[in-house]
Backbone as ProteinMPNN parsed JSONL, in Angstrom:
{"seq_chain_A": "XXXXXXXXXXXXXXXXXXXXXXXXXXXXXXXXXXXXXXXXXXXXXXXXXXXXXXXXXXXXXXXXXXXXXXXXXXXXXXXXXXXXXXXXXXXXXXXXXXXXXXXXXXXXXXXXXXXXXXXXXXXXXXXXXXXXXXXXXXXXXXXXXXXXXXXXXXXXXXXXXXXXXXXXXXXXXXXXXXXXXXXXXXXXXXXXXXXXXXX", "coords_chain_A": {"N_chain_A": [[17.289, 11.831, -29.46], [15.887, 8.941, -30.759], [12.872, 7.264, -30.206], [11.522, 4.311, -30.072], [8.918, 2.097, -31.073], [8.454, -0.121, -29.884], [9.865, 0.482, -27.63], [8.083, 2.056, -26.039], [5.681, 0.251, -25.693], [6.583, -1.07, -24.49], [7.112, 0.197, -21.997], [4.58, 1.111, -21.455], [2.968, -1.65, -20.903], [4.217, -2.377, -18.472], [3.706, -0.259, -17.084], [1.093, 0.25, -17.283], [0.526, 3.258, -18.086], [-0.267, 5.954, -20.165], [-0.48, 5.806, -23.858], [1.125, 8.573, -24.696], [2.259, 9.861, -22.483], [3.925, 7.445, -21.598], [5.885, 7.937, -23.692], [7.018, 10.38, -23.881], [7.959, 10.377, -21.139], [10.408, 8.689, -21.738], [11.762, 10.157, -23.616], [12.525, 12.141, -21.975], [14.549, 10.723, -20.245], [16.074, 9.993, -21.587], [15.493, 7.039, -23.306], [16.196, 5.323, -21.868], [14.651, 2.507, -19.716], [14.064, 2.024, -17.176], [14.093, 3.996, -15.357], [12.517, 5.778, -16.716], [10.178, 4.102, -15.799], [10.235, 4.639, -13.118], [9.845, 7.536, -12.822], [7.596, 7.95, -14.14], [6.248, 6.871, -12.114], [6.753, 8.4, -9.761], [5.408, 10.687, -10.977], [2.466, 9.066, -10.642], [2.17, 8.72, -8.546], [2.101, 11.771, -7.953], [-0.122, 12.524, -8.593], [-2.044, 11.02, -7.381], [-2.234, 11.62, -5.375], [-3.066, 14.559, -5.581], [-5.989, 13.589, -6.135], [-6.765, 12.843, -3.543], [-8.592, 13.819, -2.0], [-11.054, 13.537, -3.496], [-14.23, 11.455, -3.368], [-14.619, 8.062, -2.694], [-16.669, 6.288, -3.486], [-17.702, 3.829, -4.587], [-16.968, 0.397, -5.482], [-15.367, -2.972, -4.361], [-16.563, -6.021, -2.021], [-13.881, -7.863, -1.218], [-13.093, -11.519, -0.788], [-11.187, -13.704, 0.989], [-10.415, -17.128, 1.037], [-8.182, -18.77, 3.406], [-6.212, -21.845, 2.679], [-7.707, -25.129, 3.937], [-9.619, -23.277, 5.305], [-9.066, -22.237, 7.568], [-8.167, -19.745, 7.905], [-10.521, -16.231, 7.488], [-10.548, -14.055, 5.093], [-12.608, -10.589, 4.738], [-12.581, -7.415, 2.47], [-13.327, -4.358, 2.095], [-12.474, -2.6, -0.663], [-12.282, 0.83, -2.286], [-13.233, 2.473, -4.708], [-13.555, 5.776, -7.192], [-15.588, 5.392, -9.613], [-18.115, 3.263, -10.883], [-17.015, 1.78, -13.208], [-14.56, 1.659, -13.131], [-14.438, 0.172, -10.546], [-15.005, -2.426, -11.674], [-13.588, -3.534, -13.35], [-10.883, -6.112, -14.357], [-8.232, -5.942, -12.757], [-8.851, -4.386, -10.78], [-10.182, -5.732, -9.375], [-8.675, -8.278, -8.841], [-6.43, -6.657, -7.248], [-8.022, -5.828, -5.185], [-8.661, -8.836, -4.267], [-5.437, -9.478, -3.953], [-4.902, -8.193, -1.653], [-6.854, -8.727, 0.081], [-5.526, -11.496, 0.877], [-3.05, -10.452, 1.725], [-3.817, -9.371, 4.153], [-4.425, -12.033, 5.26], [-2.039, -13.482, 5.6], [-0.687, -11.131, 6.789], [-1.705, -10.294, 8.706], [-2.495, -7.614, 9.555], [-3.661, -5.073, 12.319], [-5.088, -2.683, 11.758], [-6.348, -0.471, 9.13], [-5.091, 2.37, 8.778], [-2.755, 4.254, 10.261], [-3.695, 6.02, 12.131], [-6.305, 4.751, 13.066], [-5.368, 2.819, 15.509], [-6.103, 2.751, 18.559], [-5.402, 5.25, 20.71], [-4.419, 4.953, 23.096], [-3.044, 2.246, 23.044], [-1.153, 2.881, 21.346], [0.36, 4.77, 23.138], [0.898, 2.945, 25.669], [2.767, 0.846, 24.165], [4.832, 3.158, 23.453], [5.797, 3.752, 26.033], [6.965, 1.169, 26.621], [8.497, 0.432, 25.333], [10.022, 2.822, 26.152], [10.846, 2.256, 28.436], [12.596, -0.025, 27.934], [14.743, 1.151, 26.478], [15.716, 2.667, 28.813], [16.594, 1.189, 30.397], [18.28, 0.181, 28.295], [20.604, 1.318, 29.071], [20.696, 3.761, 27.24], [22.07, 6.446, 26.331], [20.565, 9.567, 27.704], [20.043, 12.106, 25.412], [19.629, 10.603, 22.997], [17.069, 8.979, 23.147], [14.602, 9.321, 22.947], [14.664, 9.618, 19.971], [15.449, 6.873, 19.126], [12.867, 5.409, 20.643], [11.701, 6.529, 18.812], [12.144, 5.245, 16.714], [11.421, 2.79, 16.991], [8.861, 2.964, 17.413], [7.639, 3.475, 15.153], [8.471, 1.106, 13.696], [6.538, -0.482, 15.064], [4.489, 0.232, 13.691], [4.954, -0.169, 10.919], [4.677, -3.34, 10.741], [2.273, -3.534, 12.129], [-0.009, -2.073, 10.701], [-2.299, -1.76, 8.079], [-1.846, -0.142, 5.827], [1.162, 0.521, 5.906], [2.434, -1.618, 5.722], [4.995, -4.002, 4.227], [4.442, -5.113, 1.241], [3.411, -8.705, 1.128], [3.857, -10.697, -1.59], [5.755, -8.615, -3.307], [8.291, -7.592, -1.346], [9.783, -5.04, -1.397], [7.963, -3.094, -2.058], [5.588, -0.857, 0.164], [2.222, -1.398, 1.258], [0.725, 0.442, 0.753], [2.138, 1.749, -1.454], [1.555, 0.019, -3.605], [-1.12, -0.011, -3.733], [-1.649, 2.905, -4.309], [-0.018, 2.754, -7.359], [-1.986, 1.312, -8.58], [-4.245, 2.935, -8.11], [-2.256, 5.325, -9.464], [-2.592, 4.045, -12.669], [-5.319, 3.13, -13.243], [-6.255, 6.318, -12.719], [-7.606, 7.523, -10.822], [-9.419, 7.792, -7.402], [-7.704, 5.262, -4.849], [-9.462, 3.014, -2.458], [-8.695, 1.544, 0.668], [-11.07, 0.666, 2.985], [-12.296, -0.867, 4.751], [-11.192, -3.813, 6.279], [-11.881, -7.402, 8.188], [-10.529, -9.65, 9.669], [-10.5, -13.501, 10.346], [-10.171, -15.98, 12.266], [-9.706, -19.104, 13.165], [-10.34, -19.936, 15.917], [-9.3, -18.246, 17.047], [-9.426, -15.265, 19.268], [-9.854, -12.911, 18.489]], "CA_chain_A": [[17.231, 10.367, -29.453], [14.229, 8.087, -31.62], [12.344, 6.341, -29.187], [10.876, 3.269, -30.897], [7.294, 1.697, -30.819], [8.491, -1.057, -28.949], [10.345, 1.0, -26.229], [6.656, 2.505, -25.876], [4.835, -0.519, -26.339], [6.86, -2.186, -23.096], [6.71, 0.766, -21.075], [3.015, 0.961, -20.84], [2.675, -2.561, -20.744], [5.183, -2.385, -17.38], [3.129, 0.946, -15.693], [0.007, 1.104, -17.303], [0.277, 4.889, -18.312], [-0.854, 6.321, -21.613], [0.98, 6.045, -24.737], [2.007, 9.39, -24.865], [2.762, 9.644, -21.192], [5.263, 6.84, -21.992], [6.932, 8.399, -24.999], [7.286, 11.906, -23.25], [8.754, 9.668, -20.035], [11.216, 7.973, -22.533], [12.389, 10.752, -24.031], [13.378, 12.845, -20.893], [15.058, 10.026, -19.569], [17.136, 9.241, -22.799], [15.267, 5.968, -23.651], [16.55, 4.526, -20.378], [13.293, 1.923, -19.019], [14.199, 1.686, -15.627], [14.333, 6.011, -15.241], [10.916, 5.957, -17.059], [9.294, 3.611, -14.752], [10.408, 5.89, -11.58], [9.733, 9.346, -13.478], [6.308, 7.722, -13.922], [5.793, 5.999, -10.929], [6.766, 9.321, -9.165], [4.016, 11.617, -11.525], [1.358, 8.62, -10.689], [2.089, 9.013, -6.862], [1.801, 12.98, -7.475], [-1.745, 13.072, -9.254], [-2.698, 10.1, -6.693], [-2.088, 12.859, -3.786], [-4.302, 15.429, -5.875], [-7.224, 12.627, -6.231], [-6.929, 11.985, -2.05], [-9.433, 14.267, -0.984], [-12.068, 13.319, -3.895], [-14.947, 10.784, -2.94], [-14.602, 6.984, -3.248], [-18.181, 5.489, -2.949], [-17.461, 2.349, -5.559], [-16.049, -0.572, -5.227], [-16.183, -4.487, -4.139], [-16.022, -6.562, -1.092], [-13.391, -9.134, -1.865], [-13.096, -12.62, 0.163], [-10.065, -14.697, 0.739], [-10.278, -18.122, 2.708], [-7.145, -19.79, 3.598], [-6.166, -23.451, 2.882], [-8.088, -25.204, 5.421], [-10.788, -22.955, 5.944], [-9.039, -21.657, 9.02], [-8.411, -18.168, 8.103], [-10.508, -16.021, 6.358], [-10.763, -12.511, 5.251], [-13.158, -9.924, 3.862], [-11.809, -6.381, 2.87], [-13.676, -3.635, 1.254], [-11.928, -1.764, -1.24], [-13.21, 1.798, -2.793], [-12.734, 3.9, -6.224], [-14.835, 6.251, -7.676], [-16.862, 5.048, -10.442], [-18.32, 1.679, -11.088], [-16.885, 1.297, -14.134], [-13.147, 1.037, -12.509], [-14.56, -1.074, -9.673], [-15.419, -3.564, -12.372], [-12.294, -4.029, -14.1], [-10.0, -7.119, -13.684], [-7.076, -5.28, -12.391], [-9.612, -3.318, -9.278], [-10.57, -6.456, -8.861], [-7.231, -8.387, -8.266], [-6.144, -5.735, -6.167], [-8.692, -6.217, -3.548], [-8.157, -10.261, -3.722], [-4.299, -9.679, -3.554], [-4.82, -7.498, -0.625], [-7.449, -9.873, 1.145], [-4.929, -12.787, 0.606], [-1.972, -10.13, 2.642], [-4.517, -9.517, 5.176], [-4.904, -13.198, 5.707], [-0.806, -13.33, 5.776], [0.094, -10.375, 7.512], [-2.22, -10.107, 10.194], [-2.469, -6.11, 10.476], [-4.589, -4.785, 13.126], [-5.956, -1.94, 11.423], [-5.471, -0.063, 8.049], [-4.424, 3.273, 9.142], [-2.017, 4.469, 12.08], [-4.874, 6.649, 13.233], [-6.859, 3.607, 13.711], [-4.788, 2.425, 16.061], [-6.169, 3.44, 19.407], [-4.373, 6.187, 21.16], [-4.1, 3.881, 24.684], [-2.355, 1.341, 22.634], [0.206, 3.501, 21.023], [1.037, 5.039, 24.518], [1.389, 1.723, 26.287], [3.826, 0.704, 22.953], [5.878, 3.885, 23.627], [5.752, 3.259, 27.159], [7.756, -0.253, 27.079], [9.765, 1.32, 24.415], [11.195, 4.058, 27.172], [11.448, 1.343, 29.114], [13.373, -0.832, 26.619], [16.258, 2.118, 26.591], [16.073, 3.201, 29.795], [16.897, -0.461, 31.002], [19.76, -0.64, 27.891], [21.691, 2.282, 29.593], [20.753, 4.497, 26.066], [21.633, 8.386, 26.62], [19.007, 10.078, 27.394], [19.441, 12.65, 24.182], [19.035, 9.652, 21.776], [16.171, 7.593, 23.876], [13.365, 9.664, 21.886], [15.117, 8.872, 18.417], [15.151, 5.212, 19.42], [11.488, 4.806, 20.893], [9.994, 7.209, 17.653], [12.13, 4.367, 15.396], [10.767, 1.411, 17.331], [7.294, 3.323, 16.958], [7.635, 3.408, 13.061], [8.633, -0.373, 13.491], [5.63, -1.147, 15.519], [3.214, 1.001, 12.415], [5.565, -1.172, 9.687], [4.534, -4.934, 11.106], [0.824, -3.473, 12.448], [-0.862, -1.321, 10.257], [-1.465, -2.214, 6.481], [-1.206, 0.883, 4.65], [2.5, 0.443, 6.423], [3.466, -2.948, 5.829], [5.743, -4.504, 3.063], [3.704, -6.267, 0.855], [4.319, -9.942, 1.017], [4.244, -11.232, -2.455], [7.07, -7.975, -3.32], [8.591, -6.499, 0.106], [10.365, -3.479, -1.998], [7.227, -1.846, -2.14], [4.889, -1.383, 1.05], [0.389, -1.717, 0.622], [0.351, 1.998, 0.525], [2.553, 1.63, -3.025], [0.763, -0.961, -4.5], [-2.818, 0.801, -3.997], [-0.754, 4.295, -5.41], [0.215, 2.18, -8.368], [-3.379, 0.935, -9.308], [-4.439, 4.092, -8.359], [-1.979, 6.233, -11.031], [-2.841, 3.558, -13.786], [-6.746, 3.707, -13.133], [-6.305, 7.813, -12.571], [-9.016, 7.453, -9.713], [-8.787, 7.577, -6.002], [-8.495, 3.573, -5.189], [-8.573, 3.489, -0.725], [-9.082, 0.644, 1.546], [-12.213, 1.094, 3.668], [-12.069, -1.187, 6.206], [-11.103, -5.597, 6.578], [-12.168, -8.0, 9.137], [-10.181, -11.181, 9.688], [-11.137, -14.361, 11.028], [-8.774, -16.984, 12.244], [-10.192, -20.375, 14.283], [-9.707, -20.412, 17.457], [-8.171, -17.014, 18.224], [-10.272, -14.435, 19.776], [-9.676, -11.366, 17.574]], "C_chain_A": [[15.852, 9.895, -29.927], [14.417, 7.185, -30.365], [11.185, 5.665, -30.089], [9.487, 3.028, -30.295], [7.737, 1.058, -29.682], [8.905, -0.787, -27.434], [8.791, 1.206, -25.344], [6.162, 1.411, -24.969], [5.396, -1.387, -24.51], [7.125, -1.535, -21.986], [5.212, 1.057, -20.559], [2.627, -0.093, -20.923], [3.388, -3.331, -18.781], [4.507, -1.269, -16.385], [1.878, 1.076, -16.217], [-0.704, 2.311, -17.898], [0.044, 5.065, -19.672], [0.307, 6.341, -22.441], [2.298, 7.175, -24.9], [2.63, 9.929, -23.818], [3.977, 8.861, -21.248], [6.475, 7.208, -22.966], [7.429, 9.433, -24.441], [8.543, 11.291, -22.388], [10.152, 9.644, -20.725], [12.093, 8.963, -23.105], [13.175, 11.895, -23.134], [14.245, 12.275, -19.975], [15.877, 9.22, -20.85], [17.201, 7.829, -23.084], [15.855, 4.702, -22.102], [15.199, 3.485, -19.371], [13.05, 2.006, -17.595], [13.956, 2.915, -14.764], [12.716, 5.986, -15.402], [9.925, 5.78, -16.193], [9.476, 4.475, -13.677], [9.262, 7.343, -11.75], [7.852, 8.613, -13.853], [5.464, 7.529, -13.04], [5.7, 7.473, -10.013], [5.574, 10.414, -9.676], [2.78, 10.928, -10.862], [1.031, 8.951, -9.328], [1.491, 10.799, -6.492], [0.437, 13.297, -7.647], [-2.159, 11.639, -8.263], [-2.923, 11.064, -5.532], [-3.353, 13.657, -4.057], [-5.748, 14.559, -6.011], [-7.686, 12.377, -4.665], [-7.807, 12.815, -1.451], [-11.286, 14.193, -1.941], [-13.004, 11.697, -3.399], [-15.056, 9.295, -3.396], [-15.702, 6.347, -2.792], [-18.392, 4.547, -4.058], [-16.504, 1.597, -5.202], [-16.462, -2.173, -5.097], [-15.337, -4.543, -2.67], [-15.474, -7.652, -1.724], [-13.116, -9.932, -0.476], [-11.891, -13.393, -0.325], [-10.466, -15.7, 1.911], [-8.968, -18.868, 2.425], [-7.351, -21.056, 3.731], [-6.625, -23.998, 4.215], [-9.063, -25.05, 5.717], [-10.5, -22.167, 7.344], [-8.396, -20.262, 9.438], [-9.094, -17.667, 6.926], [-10.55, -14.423, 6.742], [-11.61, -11.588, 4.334], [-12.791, -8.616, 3.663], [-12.78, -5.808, 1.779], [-12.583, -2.944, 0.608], [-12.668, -0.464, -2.233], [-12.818, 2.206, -4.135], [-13.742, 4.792, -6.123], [-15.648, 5.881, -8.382], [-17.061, 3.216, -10.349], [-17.584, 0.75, -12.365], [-15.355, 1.094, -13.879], [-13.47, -0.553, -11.321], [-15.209, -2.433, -10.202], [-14.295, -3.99, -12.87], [-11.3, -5.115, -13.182], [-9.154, -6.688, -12.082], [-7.427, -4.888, -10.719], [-9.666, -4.369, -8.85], [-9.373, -7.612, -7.995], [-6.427, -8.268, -7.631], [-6.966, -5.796, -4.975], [-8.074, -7.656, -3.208], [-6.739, -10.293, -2.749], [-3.992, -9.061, -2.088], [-5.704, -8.2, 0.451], [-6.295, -10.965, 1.601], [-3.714, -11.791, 1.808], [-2.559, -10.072, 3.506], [-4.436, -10.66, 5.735], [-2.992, -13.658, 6.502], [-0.474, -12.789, 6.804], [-0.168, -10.225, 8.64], [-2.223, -8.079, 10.744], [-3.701, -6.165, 11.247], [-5.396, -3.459, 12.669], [-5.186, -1.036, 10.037], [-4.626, 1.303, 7.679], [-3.723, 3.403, 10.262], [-2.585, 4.948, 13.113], [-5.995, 6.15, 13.581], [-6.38, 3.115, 14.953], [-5.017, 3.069, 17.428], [-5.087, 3.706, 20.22], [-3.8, 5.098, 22.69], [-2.971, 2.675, 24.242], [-0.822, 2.148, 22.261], [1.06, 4.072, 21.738], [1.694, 4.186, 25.127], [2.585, 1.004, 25.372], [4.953, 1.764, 23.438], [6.201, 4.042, 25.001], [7.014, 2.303, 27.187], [8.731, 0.263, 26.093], [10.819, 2.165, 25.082], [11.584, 3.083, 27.806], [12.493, 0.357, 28.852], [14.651, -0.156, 26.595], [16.739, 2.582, 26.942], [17.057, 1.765, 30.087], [18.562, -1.046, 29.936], [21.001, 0.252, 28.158], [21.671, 3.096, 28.454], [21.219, 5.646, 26.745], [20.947, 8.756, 26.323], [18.841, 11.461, 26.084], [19.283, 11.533, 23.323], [17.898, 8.837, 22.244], [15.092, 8.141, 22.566], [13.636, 9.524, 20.815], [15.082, 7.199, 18.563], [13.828, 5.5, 19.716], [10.868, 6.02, 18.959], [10.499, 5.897, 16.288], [11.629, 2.77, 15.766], [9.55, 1.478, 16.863], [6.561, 2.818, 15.405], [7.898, 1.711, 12.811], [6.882, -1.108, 13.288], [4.474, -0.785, 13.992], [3.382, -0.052, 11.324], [5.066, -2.09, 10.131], [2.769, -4.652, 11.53], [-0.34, -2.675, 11.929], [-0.568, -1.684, 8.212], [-1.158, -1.792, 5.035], [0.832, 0.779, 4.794], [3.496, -0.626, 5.888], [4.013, -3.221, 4.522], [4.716, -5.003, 2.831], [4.137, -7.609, 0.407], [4.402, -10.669, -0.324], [5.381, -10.002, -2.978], [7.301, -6.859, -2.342], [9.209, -5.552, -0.184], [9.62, -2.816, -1.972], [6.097, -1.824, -0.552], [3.026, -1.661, 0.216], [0.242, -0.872, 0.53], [1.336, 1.813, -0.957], [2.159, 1.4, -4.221], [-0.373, -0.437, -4.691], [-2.457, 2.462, -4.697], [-0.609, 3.782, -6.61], [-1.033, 1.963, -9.4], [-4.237, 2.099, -9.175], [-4.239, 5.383, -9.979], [-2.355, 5.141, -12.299], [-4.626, 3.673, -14.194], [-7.366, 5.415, -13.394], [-7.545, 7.799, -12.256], [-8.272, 7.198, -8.417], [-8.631, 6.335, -5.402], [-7.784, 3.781, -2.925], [-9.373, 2.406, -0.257], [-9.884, 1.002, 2.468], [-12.122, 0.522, 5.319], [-11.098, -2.917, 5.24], [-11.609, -5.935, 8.01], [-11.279, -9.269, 8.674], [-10.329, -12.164, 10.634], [-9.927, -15.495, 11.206], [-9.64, -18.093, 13.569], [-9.729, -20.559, 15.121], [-9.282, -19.09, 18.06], [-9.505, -16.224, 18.797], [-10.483, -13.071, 19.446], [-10.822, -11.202, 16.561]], "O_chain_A": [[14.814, 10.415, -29.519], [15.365, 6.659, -29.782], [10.243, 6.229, -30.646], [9.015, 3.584, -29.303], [7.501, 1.521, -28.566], [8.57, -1.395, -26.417], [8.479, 0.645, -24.294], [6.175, 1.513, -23.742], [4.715, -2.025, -23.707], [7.376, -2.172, -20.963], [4.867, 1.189, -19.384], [1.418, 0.048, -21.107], [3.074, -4.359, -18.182], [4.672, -1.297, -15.165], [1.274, 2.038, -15.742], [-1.899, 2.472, -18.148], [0.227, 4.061, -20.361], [1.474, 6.645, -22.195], [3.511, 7.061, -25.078], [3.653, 10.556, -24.095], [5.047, 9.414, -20.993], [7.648, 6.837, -22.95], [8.657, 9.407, -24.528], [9.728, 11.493, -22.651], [11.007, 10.457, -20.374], [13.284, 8.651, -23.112], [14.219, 12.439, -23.496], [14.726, 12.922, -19.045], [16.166, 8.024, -20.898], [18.269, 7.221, -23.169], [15.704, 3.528, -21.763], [14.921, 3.937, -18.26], [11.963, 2.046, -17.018], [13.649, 2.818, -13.576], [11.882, 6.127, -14.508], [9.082, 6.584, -15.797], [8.467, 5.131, -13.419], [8.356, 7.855, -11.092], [6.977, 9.422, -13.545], [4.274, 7.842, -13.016], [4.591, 7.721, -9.541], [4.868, 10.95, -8.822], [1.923, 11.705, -10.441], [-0.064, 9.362, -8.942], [0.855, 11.185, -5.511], [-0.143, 14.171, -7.002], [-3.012, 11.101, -8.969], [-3.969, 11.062, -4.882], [-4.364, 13.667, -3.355], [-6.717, 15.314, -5.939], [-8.76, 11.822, -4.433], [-7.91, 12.633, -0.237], [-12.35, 14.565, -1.447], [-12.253, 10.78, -3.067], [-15.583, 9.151, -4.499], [-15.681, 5.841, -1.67], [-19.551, 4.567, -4.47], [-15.422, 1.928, -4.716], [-17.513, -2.639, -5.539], [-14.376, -3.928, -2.208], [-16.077, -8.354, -2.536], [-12.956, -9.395, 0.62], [-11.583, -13.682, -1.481], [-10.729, -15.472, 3.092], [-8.739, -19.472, 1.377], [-8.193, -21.578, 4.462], [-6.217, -23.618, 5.312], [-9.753, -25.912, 6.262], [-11.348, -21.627, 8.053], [-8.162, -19.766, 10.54], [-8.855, -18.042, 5.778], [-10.573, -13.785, 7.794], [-11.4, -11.73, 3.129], [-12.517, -8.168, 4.776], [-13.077, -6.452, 0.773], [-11.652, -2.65, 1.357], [-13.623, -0.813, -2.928], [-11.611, 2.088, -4.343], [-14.641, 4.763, -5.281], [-16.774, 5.96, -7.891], [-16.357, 2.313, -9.899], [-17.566, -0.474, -12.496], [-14.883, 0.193, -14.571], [-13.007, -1.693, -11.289], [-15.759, -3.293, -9.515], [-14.123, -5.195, -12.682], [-11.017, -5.102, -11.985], [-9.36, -6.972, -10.903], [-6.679, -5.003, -9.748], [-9.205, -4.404, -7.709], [-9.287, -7.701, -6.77], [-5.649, -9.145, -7.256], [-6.48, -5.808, -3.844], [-7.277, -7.852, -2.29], [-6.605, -10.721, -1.603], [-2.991, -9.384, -1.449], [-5.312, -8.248, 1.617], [-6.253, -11.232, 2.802], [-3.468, -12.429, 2.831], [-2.054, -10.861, 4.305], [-4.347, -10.546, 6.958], [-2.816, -14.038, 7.659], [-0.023, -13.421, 7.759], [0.63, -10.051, 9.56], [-2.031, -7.534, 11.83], [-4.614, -6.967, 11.051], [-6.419, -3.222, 13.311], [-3.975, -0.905, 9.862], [-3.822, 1.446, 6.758], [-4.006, 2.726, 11.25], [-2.429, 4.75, 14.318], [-6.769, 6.786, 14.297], [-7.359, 2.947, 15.68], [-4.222, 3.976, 17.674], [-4.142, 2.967, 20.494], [-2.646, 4.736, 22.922], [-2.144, 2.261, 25.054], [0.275, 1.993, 22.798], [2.256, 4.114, 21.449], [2.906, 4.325, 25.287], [3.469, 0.535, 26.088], [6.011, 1.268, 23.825], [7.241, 4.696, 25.078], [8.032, 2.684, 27.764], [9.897, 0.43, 26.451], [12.013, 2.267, 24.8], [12.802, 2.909, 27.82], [13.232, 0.016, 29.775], [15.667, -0.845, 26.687], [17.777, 3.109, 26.543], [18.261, 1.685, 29.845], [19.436, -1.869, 30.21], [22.118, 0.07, 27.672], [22.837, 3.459, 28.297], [20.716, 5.848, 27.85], [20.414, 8.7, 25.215], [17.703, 11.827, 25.79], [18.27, 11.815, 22.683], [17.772, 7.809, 21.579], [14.86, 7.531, 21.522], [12.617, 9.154, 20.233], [14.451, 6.539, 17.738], [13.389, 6.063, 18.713], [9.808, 6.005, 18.333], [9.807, 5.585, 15.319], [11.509, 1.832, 14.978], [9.012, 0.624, 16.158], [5.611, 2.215, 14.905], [7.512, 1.168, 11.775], [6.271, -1.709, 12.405], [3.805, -1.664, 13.449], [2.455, -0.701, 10.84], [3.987, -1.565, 9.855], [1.993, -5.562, 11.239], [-1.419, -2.577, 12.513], [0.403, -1.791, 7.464], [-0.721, -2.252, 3.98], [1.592, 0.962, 3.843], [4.711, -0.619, 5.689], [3.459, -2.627, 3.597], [3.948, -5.393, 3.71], [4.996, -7.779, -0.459], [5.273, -11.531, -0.203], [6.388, -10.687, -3.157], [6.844, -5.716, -2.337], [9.4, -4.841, 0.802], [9.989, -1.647, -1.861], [5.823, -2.961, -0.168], [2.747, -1.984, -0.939], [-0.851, -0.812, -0.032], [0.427, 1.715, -1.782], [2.218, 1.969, -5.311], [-0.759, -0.342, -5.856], [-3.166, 2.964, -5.569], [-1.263, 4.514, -7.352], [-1.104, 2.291, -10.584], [-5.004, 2.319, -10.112], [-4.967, 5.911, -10.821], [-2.388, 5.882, -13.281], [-5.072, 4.19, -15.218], [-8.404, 5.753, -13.964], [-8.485, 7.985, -13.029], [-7.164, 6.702, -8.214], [-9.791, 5.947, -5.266], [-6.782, 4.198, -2.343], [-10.536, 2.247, -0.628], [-9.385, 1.964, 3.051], [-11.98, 1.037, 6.429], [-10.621, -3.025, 4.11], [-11.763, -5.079, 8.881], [-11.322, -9.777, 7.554], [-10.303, -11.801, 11.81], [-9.015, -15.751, 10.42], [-10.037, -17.704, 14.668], [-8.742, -21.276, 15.286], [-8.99, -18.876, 19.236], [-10.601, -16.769, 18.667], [-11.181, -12.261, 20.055], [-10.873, -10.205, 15.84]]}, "name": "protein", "num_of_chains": 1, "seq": "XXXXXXXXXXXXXXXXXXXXXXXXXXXXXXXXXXXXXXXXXXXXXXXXXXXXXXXXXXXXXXXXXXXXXXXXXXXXXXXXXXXXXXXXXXXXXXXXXXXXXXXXXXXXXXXXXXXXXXXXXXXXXXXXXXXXXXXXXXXXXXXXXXXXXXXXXXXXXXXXXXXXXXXXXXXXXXXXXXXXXXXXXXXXXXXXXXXXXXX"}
C-alpha cells in the first residue's frame, strides 16, 4: 500500500512524532490514521517508561489565577534540558495543568504522597461501607481495593481524568508531551490556594 505525503503530513501534525516514525506507523497499520495514532501513542508511552529513571532538573513554574482572584495555583513542572523547557508546547502543558489543579482540586500528585494514616482511615470506612451493606465477606476486599482506586482517581493528579478531555487521565497527557518532546517531562510538586478555605 502507497502511503501519501499528506497521510504523513496529518499524522505528525496529530502526534508530533517524526516523519519517518509516521510513515513506518502508516504502513504497518495499512494507512489506517486512527491504528497509527495508538501504535504510536503506545511506542511514545514505551520509550517514556525507558526515560523514567533519567534526571529532570529543567523546567518552569507555571501560575494560574482563577476568575476572581479566588483560586490560584502554582505548579512546577520538570524536563531535562532547557531547551525543551522553553518551547511553547512545555510551556502550555504546565499552564493547562495549573488551570486542572485549580479545577480539580487534587491533594497531592502521586499516590505515595498520600499519607499512609489517610489511606488507612479511607480503607477503614470502606470495610465499614460493606460490612454495613451485608457484602460477602470473599468480595469485601475487591470492593474496598475498587473504592481505593476511586478514592486515587478523584484525589491524586497523576490519577485523575483530565478535565478539558476525560478519555485520557494527567498521567497520559504528560506521557504524550513527553513521547513528542522524547525527554522525561514529571510534575514536581503544586500548591493551591483557594480564599477562605484552610488548605
Amino acid at each position: 500500500m502507497t502511503i501519501s505525503a499528506k497521510d504523513v503530513k496529518d499524522l505528525r501534525d496529530r502526534t508530533g512524532a517524526g516523519m519517518m516514525d509516521c510513515k513506518r506507523a502508516l504502513e504497518e497499520v495499512d494507512g489506517d490514521l486512527e491504528a497509527a495514532i495508538d501504535l504510536l501513542r503506545t511506542r511514545g508511552e514505551a520509550k517514556a517508561a525507558k526515560r523514567a529513571h533519567r534526571a529532570a532538573n529543567e523546567g518552569t513554574v507555571a501560575s494560574y489565577i482563577h476568575h476572581g482572584g479566588r483560586i490560584g495555583v502554582l505548579l512546577e513542572l520538570n524536563c531535562e534540558t532547557d531547551f525543551v523547557a522553553n518551547t511553547d508546547e512545555f510551556k502550555e502543558l504546565a499552564r493547562e495543568l495549573a488551570m486542572h489543579v485549580a479545577a480539580a482540586q487534587p491533594v497531592a500528585v502521586r499516590e505515595e504522597e498520600i499519607p499512609e494514616e489517610v489511606v488507612d482511615r479511607e480503607r477503614q470506612v470502606y470495610f465499614d461501607q460493606v460490612r454495613n451493606e451485608g457484602k460477602p465477606e470473599h468480595i469485601q476486599e475487591k470492593i474496598v481495593e475498587g473504592k481505593l482506586r476511586k478514592f486515587y482517581e478523584e484525589n491524586v493528579l497523576l490519577n485523575q481524568a483530565y478535565v478539558k478531555d476525560p478519555e485520557k487521565t494527567v498521567a497520559d497527557l504528560i506521557t504524550e508531551v513527553s513521547a513528542k518532546t522524547g525527554e522525561k517531562v514529571t510534575v514536581h510538586r503544586f500548591a493551591r490556594f483557594e480564599v477562605g478555605s484552610e488548605g
